[in-house]
Backbone and ligand atoms as CSV (ligand in chain L), in Angstrom:
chain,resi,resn,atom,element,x,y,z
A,1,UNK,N,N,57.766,113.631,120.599
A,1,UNK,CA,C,58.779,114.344,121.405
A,1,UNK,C,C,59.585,115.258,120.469
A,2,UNK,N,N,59.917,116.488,120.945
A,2,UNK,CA,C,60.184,117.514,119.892
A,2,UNK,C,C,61.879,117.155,120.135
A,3,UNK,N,N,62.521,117.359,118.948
A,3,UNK,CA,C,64.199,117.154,118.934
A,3,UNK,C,C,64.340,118.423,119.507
A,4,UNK,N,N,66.065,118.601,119.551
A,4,UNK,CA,C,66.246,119.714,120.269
A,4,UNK,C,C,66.109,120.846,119.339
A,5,UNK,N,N,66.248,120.679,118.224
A,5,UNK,CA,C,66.305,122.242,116.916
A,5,UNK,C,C,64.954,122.441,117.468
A,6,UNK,N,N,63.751,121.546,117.500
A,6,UNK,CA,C,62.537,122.212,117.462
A,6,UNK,C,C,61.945,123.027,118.820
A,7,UNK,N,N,62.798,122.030,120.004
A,7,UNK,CA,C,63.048,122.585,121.155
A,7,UNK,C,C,63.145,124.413,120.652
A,8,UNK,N,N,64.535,124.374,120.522
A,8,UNK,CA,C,64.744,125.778,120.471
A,8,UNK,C,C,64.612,126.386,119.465
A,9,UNK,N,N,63.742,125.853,118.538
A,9,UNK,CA,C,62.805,126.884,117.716
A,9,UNK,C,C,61.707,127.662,118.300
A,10,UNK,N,N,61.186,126.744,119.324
A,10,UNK,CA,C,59.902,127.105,120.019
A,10,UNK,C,C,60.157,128.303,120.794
A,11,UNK,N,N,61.371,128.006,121.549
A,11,UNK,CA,C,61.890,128.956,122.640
A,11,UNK,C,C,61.807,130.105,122.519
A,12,UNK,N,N,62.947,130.054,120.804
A,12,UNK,CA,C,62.859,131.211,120.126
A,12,UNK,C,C,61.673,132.385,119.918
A,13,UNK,N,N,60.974,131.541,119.254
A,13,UNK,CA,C,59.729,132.166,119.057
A,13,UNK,C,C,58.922,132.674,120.248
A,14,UNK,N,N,59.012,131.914,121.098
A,14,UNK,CA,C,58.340,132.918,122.112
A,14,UNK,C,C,59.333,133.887,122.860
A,15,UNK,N,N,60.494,133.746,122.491
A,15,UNK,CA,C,61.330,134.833,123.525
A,15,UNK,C,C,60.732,136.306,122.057
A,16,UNK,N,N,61.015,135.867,120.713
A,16,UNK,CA,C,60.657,137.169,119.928
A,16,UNK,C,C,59.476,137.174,120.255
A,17,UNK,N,N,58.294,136.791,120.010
A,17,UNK,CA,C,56.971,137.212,120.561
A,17,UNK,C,C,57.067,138.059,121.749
A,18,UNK,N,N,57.669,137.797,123.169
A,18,UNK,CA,C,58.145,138.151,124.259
A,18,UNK,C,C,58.133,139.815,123.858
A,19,UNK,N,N,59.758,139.762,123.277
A,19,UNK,CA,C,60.797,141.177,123.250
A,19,UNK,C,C,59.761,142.345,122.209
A,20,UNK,N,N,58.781,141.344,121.249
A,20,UNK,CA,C,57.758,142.540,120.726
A,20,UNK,C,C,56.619,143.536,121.607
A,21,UNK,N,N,56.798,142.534,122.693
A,21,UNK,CA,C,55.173,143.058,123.377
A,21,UNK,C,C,56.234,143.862,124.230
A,22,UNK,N,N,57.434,143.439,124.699
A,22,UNK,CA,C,58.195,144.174,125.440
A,22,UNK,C,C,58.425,145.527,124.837
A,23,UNK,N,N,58.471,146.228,123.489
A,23,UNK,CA,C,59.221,147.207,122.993
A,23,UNK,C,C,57.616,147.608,122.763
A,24,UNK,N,N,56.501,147.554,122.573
A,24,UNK,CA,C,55.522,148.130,122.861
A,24,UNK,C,C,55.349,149.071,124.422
A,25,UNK,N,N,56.026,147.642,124.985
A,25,UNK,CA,C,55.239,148.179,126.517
A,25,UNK,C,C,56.625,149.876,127.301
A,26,UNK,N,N,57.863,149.515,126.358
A,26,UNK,CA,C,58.722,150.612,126.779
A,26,UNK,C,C,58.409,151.737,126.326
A,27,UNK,N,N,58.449,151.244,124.917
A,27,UNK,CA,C,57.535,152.603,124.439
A,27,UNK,C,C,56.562,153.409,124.972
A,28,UNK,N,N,55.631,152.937,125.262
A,28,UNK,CA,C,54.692,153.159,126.020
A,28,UNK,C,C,54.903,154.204,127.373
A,29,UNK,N,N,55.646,153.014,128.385
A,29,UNK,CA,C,56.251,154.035,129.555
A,29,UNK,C,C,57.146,155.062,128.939
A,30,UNK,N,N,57.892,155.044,128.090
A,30,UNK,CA,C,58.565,156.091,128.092
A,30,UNK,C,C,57.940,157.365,127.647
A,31,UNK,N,N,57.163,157.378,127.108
A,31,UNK,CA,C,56.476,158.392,126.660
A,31,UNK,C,C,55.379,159.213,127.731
A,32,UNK,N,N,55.059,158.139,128.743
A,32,UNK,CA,C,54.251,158.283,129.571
A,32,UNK,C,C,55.538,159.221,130.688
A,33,UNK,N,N,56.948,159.017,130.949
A,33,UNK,CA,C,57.988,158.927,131.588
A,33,UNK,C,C,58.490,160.332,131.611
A,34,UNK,N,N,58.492,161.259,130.050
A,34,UNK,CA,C,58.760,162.028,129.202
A,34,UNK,C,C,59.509,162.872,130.083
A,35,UNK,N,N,59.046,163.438,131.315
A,35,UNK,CA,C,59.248,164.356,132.332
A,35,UNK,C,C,60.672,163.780,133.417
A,36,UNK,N,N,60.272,162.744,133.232
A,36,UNK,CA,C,61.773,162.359,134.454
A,36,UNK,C,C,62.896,161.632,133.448
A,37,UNK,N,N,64.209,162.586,133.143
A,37,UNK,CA,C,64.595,162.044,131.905
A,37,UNK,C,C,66.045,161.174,132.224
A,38,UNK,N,N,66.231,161.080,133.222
A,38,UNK,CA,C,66.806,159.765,133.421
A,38,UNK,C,C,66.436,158.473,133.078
A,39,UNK,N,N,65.298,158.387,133.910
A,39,UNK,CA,C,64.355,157.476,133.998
A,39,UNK,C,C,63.895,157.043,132.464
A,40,UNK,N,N,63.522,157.800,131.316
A,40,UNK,CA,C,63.350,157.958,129.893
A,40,UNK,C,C,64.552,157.229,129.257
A,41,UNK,N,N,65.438,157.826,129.832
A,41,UNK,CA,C,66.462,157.618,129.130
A,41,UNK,C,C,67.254,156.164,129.202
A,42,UNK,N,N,66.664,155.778,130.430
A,42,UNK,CA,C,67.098,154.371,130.377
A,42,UNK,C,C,66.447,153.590,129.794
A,43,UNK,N,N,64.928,153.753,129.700
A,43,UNK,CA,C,63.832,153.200,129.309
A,43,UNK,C,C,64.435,153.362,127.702
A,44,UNK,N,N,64.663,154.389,126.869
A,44,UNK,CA,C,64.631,154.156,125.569
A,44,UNK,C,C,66.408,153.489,125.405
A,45,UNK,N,N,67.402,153.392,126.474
A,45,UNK,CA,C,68.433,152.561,126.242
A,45,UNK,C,C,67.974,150.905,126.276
A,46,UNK,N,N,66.986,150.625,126.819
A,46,UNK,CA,C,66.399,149.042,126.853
A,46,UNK,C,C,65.569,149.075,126.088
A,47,UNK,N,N,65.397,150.116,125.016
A,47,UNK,CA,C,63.950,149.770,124.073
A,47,UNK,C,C,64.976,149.307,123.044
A,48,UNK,N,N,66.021,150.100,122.874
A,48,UNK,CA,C,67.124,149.606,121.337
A,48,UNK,C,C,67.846,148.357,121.566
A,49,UNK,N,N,67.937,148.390,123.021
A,49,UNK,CA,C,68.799,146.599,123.291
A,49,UNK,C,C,67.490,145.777,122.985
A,50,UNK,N,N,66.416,145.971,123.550
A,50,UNK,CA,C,64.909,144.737,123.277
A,50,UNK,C,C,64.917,144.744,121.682
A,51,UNK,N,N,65.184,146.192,120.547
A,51,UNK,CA,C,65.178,145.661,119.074
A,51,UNK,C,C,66.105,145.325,118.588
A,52,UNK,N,N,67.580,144.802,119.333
A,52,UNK,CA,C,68.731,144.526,119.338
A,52,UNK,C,C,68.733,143.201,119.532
A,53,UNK,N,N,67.679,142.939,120.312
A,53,UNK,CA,C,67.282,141.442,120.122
A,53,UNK,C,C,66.896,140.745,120.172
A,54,UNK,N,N,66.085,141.444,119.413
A,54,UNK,CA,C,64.689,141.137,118.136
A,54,UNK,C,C,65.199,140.245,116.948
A,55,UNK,N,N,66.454,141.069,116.908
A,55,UNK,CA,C,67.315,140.666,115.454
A,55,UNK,C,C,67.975,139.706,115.969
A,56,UNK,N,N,68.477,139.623,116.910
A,56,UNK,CA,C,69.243,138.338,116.804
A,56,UNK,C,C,68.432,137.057,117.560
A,57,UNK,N,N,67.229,137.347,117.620
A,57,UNK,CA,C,66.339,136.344,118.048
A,57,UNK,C,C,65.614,135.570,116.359
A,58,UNK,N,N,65.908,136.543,115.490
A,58,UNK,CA,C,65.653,136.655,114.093
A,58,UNK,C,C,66.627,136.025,113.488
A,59,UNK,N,N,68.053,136.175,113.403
A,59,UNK,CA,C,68.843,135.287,112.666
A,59,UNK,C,C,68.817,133.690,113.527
A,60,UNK,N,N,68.335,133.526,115.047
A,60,UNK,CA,C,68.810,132.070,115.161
A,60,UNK,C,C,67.708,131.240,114.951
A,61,UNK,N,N,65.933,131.723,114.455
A,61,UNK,CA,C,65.017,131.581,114.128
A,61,UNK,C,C,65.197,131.051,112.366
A,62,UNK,N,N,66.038,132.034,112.263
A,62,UNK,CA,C,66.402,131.740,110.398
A,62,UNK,C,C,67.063,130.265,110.341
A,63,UNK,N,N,68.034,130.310,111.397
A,63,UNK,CA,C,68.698,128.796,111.033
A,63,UNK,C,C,67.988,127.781,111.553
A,64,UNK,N,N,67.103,127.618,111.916
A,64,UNK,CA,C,65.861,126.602,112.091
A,64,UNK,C,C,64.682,126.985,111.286
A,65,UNK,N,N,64.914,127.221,110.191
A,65,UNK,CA,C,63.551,127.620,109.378
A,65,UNK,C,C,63.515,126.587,108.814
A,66,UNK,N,N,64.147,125.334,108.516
A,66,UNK,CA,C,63.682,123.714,108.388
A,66,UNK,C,C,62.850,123.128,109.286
A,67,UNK,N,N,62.521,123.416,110.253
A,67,UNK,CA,C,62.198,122.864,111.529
A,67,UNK,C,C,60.499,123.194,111.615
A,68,UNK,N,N,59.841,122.356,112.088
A,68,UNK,CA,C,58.095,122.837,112.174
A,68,UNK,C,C,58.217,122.977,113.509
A,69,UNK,N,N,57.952,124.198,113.721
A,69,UNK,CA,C,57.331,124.726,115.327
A,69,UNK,C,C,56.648,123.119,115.877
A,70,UNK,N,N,56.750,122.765,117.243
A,70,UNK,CA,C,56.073,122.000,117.432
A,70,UNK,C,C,54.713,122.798,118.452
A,71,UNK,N,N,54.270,123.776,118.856
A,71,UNK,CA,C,53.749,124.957,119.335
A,71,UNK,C,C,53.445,125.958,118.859
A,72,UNK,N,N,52.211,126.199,119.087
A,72,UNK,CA,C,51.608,127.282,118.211
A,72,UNK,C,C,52.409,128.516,119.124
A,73,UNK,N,N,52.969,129.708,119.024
A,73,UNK,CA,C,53.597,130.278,119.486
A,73,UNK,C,C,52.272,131.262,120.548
A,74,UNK,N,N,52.679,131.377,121.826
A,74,UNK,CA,C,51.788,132.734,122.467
A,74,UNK,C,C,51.944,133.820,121.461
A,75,UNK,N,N,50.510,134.490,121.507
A,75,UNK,CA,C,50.510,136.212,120.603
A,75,UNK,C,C,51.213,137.056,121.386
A,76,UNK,N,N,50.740,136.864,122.754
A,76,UNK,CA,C,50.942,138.238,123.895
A,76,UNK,C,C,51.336,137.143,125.123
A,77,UNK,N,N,52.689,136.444,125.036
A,77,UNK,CA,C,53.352,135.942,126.224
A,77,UNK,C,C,53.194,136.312,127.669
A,78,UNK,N,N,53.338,137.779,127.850
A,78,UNK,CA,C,53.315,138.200,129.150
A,78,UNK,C,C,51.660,138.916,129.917
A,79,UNK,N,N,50.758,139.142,128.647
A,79,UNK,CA,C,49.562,139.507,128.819
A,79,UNK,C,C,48.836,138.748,129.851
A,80,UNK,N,N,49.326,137.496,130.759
A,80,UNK,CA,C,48.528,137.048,131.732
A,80,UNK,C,C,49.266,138.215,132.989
A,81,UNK,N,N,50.263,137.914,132.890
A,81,UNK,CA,C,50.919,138.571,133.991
A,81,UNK,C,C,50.776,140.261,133.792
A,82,UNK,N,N,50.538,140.944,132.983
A,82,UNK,CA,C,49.921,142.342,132.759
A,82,UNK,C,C,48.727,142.461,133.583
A,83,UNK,N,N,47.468,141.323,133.107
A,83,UNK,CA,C,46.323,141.382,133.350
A,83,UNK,C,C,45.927,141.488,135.128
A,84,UNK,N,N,46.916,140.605,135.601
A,84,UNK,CA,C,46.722,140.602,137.360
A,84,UNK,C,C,47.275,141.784,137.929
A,85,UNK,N,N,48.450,142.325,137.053
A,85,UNK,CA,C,48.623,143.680,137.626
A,85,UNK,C,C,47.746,144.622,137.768
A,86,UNK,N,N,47.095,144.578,136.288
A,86,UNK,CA,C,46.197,145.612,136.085
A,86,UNK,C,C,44.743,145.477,136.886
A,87,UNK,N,N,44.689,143.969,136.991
A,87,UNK,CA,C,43.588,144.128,138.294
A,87,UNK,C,C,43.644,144.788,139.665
A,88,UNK,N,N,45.020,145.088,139.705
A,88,UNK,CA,C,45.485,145.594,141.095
A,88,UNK,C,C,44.893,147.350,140.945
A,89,UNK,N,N,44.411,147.934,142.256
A,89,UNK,CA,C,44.168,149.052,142.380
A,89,UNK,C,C,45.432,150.212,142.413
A,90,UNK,N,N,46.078,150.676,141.594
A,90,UNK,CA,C,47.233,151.000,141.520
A,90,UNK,C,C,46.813,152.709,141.182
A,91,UNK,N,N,45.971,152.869,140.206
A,91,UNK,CA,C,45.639,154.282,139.840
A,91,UNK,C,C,46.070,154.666,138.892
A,92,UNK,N,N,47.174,154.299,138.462
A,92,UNK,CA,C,47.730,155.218,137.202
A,92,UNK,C,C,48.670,153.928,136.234
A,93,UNK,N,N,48.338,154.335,134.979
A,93,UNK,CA,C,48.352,153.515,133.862
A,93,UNK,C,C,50.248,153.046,133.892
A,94,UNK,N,N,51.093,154.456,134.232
A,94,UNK,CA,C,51.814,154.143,133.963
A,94,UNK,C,C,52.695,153.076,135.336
A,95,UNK,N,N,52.176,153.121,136.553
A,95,UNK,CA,C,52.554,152.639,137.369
A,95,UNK,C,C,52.356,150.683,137.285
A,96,UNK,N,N,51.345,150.636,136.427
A,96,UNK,CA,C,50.727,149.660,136.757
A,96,UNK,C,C,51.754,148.843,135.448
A,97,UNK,N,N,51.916,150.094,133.945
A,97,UNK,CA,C,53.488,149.567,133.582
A,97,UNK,C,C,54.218,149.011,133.733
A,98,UNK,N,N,55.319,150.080,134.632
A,98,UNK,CA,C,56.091,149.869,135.615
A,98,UNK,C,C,56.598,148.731,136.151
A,99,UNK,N,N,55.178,148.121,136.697
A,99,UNK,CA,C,55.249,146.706,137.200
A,99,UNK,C,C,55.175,145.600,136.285
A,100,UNK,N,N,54.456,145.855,135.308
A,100,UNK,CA,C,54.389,144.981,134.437
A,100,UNK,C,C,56.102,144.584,133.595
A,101,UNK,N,N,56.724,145.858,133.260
A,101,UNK,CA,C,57.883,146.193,133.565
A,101,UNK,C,C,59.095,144.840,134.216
A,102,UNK,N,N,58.873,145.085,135.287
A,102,UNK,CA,C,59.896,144.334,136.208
A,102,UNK,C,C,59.463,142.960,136.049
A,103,UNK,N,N,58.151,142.427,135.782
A,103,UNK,CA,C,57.833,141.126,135.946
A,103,UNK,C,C,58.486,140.443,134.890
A,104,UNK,N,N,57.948,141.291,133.463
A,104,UNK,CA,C,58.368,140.765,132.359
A,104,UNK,C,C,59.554,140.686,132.782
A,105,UNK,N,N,60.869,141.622,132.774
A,105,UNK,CA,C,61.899,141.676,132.555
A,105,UNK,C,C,62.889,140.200,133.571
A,106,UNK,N,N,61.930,139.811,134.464
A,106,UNK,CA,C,61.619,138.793,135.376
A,106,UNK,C,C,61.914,137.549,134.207
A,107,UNK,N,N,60.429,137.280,133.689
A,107,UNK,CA,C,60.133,136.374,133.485
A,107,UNK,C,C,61.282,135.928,131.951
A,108,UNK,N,N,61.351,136.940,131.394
A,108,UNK,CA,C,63.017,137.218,130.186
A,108,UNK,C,C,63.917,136.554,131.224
A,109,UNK,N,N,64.156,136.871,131.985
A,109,UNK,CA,C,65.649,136.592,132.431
A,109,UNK,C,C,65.602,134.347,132.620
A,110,UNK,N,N,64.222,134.017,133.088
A,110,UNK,CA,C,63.865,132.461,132.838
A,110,UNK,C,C,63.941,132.200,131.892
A,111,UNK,N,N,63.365,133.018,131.002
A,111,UNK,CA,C,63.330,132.413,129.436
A,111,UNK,C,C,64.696,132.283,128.725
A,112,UNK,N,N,65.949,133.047,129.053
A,112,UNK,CA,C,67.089,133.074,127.953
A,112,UNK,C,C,67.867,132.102,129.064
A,113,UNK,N,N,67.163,132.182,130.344
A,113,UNK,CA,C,68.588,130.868,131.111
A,113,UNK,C,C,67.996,129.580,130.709
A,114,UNK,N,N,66.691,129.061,130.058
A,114,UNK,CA,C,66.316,128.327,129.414
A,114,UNK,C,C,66.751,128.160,127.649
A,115,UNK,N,N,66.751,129.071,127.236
A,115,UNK,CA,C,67.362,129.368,125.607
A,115,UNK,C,C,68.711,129.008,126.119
A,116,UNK,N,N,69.608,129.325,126.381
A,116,UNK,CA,C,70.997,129.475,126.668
A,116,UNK,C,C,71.121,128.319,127.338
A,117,UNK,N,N,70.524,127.237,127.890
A,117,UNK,CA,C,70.813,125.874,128.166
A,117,UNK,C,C,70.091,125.063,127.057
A,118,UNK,N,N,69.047,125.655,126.342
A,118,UNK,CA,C,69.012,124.450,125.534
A,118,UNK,C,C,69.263,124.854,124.343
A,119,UNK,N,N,70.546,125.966,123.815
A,119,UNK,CA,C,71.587,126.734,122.927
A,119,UNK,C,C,72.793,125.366,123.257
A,120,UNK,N,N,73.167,125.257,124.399
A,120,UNK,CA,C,73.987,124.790,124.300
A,120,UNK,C,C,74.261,123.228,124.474
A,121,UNK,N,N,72.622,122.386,125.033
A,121,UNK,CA,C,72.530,121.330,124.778
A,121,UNK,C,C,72.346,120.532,123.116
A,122,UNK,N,N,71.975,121.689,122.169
A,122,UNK,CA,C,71.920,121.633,120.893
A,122,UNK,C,C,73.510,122.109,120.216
A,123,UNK,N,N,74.370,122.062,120.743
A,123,UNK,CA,C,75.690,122.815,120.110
A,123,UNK,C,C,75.633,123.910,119.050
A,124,UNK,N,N,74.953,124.831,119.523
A,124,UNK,CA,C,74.385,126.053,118.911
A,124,UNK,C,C,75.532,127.265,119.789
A,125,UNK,N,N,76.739,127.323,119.466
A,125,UNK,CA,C,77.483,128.030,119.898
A,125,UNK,C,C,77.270,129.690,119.734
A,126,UNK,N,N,76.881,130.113,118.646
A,126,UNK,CA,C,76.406,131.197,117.874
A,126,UNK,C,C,74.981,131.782,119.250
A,127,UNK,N,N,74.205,130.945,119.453
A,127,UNK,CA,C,72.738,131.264,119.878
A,127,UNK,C,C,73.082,131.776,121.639
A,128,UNK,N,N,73.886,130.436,121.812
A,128,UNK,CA,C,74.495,130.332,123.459
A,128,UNK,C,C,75.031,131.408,123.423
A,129,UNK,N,N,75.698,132.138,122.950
A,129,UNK,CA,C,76.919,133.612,123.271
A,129,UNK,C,C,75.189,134.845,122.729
A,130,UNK,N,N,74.517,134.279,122.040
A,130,UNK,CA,C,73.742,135.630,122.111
A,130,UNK,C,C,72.731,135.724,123.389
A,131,UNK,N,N,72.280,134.555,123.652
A,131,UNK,CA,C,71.571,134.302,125.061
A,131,UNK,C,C,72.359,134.841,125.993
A,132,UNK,N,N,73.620,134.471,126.197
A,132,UNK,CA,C,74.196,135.099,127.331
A,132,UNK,C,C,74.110,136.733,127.361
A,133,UNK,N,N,74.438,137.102,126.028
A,133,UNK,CA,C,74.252,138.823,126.129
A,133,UNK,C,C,73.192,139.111,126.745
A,134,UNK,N,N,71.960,138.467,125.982
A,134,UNK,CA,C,70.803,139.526,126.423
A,134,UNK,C,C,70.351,138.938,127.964
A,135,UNK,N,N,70.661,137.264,128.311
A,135,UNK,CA,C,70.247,137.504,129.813
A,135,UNK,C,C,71.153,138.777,130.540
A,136,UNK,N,N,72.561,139.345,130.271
A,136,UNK,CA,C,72.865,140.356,130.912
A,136,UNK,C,C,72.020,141.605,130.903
A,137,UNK,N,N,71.932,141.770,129.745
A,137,UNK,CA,C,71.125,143.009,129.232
A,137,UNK,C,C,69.307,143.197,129.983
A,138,UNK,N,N,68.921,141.988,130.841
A,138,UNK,CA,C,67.696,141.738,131.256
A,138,UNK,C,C,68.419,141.615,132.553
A,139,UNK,N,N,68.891,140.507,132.725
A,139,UNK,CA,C,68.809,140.853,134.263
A,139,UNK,C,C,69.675,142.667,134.756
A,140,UNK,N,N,70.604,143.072,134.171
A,140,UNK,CA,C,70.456,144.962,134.019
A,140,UNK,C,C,69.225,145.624,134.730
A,141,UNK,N,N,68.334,145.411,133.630
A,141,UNK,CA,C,67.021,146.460,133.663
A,141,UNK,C,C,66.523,145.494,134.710
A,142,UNK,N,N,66.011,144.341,135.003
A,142,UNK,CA,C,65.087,144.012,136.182
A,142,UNK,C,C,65.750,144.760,137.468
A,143,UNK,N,N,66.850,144.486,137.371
A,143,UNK,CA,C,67.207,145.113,138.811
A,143,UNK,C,C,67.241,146.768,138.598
A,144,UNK,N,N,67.130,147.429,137.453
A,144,UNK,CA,C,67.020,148.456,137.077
A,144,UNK,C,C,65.397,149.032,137.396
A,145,UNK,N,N,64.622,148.251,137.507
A,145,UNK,CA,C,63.202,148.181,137.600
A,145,UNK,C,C,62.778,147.773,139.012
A,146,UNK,N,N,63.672,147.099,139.876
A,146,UNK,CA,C,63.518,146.868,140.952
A,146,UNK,C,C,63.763,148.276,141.814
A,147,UNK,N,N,65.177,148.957,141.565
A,147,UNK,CA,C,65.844,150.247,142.139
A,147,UNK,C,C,64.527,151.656,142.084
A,148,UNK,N,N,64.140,151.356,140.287
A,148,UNK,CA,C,63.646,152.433,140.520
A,148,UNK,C,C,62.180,152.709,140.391
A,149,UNK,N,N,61.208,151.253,140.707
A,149,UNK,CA,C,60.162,151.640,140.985
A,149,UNK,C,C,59.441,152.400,142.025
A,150,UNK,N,N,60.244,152.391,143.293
A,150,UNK,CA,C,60.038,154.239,143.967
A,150,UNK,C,C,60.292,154.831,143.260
A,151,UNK,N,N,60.972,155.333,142.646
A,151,UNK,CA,C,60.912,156.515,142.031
A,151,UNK,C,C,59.575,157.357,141.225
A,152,UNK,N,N,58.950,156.062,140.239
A,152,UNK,CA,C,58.425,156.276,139.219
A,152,UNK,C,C,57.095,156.185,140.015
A,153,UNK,N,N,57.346,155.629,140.949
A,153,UNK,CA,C,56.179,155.530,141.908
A,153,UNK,C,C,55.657,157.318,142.557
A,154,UNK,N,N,56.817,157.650,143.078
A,154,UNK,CA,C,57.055,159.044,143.414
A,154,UNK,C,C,56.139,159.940,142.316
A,155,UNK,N,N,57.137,159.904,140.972
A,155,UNK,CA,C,56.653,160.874,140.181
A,155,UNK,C,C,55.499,160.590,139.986
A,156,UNK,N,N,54.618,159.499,139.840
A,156,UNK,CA,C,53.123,160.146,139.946
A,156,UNK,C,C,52.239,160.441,141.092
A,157,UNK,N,N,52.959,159.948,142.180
A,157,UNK,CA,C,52.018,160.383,143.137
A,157,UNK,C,C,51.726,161.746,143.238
A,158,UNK,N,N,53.283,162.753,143.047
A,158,UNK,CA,C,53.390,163.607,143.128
A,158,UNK,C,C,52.275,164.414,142.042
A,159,UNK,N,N,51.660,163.810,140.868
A,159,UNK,CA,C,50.968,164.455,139.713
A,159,UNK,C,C,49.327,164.044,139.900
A,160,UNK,N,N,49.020,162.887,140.884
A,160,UNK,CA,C,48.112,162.785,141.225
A,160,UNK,C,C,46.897,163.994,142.071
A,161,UNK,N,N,45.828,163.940,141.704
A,161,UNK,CA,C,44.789,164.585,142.236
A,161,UNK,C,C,44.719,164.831,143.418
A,162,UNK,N,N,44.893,165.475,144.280
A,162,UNK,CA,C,44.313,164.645,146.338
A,162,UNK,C,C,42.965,164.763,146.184
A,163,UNK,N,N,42.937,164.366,147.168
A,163,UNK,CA,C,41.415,163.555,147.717
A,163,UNK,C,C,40.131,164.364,147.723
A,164,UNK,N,N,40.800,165.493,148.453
A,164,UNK,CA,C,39.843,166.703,148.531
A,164,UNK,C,C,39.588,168.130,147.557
A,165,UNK,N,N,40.073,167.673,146.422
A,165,UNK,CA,C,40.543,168.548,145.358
A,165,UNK,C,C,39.512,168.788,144.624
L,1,FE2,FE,FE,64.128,143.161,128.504
């Protein structure tokens, strides 16, 4: 049975594993985004909060560096939930993003109300006040991702081929 440090060593590690594949995947849309620059612009305001905390997923990782993972950590955490999107007939790379997008930012917001309860079942006062930031900073963009997937939906339909073209 893992103590609680190793508990939330594990956590750790997969929330940074998480926020890496996450700052790939913004990157990504945003560049894909380039043209609607609101939309960009929020995207690269959640790419510097995701390497914002990166780092502080990094210092509370440091103070359990006594601790043996009891879990081999996921490589690509959210890559199941990518994969069913991407099975979906959607058409365009960045839409299918998008969604991938909101799920993750979904499935973040479970993961730090899990970090942030077992931050504070470990009296990790330091970890608990950074969990709380970034679940704000996630649940933000999910509902940020909820608002404006019409949109992004829009802009490619609008760039799409028609039928008879
Ligand atoms: Fe996020």
């Amino acid at each position: 049975m893992p103590t609680l440090q190793e508990n939330l060593l594990n956590c750790l590690r997969d929330a940074h594993a998480m926020e890496c594949h996450a700052e790939k995947m913004l990157k990504a849309l945003a560049d894909q985004l380039s043209d609607c620059t609101e939309i960009k612009a929020r995207l690269d305001e959640h790419l510097l909060e995701t390497m914002d905390q990166q780092v502080l997923l990094e210092t509370g990782m440091k103070r359990y560096a006594d601790c043996a993972p009891t879990q081999v950590v996921l490589k690509d955490p959210p890559m199941i939930f990518a994969h069913a999107v991407e099975r979906m007939s959607l058409g365009h790379e960045a839409l299918k993003r998008a969604m991938t997008g909101y799920v993750l930012e979904t499935i973040e917001i479970a993961l730090y109300t899990v970090l942030n309860n077992a931050a504070q079942a470990a009296g990790d006062t330091e970890l608990q006040a950074a969990s709380e930031r970034i679940l704000l900073e996630e649940v933000a963009m999910a509902q940020w991702f909820k608002e404006h997937l019409q949109e992004i939906t829009q802009a490619f339909i609008k760039t799409a081929t028609p039928p008879d073209a």
